[in-house]
N, C-alpha and C positions, 0 to 999 in steps of 0.2 A: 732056786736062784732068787735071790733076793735086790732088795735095790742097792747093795754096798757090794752087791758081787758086780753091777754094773760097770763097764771099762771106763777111764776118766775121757778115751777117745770118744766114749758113744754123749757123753755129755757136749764135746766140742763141737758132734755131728751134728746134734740138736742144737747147737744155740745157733750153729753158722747157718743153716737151713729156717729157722725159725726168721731171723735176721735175712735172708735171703725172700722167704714171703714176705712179711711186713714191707720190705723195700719198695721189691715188685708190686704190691695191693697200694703202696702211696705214690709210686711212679705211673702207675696204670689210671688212678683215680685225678693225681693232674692231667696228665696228659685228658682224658676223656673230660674232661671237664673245659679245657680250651674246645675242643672237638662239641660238645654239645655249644660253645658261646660262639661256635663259624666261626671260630681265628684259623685264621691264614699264619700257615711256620714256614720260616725262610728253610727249615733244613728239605721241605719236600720239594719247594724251588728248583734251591739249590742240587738236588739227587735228580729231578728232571732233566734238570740244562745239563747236566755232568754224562746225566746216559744219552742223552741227544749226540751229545761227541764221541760216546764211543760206539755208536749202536751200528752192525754189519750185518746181511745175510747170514753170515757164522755163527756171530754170537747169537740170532733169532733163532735159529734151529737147536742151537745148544740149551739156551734157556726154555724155550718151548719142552724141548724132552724133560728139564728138571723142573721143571711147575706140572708137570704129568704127575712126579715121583710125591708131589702134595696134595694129588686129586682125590676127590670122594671115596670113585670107583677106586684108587688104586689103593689107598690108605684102608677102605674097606674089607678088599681080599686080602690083603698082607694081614689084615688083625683078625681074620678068621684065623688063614697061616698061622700065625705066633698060638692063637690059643690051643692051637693043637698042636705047637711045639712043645709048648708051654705042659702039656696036659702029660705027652711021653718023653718028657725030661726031666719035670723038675719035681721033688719032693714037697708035700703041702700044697701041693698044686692047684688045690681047689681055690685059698684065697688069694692065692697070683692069678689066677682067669677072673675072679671074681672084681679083684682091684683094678687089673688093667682093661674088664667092661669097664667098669664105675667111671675110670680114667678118660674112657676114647668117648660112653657114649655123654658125659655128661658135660666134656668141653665142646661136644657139638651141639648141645643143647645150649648151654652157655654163650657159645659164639653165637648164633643163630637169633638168642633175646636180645643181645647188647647191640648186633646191627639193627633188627629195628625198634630198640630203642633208639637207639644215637639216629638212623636215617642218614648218615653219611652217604653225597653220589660218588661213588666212582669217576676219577678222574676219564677215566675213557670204558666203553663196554666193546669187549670183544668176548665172543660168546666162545670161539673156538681154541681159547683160553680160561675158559671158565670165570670171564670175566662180567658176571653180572650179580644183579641184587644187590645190594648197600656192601658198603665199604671199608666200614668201621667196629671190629679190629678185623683182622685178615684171617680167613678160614685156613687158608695154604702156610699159616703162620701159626697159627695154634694146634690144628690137628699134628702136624708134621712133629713139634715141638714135645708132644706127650706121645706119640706114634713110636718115633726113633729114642727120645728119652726114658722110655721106659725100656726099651729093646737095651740099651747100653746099662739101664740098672740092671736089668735080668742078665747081663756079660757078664756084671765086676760081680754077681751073687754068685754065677757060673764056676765050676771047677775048671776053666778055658786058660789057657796057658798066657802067664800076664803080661808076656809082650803080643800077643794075639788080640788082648782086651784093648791095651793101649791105641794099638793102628785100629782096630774096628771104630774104637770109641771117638776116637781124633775126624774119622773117616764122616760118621754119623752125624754128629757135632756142626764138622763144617757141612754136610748135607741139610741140613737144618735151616741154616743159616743161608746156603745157596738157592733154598727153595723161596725164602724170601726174598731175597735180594733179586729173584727171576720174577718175581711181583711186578717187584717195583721196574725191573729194566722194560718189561712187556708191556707195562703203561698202565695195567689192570688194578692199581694199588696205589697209595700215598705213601712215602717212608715212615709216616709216622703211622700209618693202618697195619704195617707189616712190625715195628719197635712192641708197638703195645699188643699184638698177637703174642710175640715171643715173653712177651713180659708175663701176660695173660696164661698160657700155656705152660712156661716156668713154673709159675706159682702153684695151678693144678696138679702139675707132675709131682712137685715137690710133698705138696700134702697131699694127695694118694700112697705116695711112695713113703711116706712117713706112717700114716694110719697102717698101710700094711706089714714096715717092720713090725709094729708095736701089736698088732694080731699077732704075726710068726713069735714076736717074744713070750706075749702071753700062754700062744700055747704049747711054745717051748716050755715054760716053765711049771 
């Protein structure tokens, strides 16, 4: 297989994904750039005052369980879990465990230099929320982000029946997205420390998940 036998789709995969980092890597580099000069952004104000109105006993225990679902410990066992999903499923399996190490252990390496670099405080510490150490971008924002995003690329690689793909992937997606927004309701988080995690986290998945097609093609061919 050669590169004219390449589909004109797999070209549009690449440019829309290439185009999808690039973005991410300039939207993440302003943003942390206001963030390291202490500007103050009306949007995390504004997300404050917004959850103060709507903040209940209900919805506390609700988001509490799903800021669980972005925790160390729980994001930890689940990616043992998956590699040994991973191991008696799927074909080539060696660089799908290998990628989605590289994936999980190196956005928490990542995350881990850029908070203290930046030194961002935490709007508020609550510990029994996993609310402490710096702030800036949000752990429960990036791990979750490559955790569940790679889970849904390894569905649509999946021979899984593709209205089953669909609802998991919709499902996952918005889990994603709930685990942040449970940040910011819990008080543990800035909206903008949870925006630039998912930004952050995007972009990692995206090129892991790229270098690994482009292994599986190599040695497919």
């Amino acid at each position: 297989m050669g590169l004219r036998d390449v589909p004109k789709r797999t070209y549009l995969f690449l440019i829309v994904n290439l185009a999808l980092i690039v973005g991410g890597v300039w939207l993440f580099a302003e943003l942390a750039d206001d963030v390291a000069e202490e500007e103050k952004f009306m949007i995390d104000q504004k997300a404050q005052q917004f959850l103060e109105h709507i903040s209940s006993p209900t919805a506390d225990r609700i988001f509490a369980f799903v800021t669980d679902l972005g925790s160390v410990n729980f994001i930890t066992v689940s990616s043992i879990l998956l590699v040994i999903l991973i191991f008696f499923i799927y074909k080539r399996r060696k660089w799908r465990i290998f990628y989605f190490s590289v994936a999980m252990i190196g956005i928490a390496l990542i995350t881990q230099v850029l908070k203290n670099v930046f030194g961002r405080e935490r709007p508020n510490i609550f510990e029994e929320y996993n609310g402490t150490g710096f702030s800036f971008p949000s752990g429960h924002s990036t791990a979750p982000m490559v955790f569940y995003g790679f889970l849904i690329y390894l569905m649509i690689r999946s021979q899984m029946n593709i209205a089953i793909k669909w609802v998991m992937g919709i499902f996952l997606a918005l889990l994603i997205f709930a685990i942040g927004f449970s940040r910011i309701y819990l008080g543990v988080h800035f909206a903008t420390d949870v925006f630039a995690g998912h930004l952050l986290g995007l972009v990692w998945l995206i090129s892991c998940i790229l270098i690994l097609e482009y292994t599986l093609w190599r040695k497919k061919r």
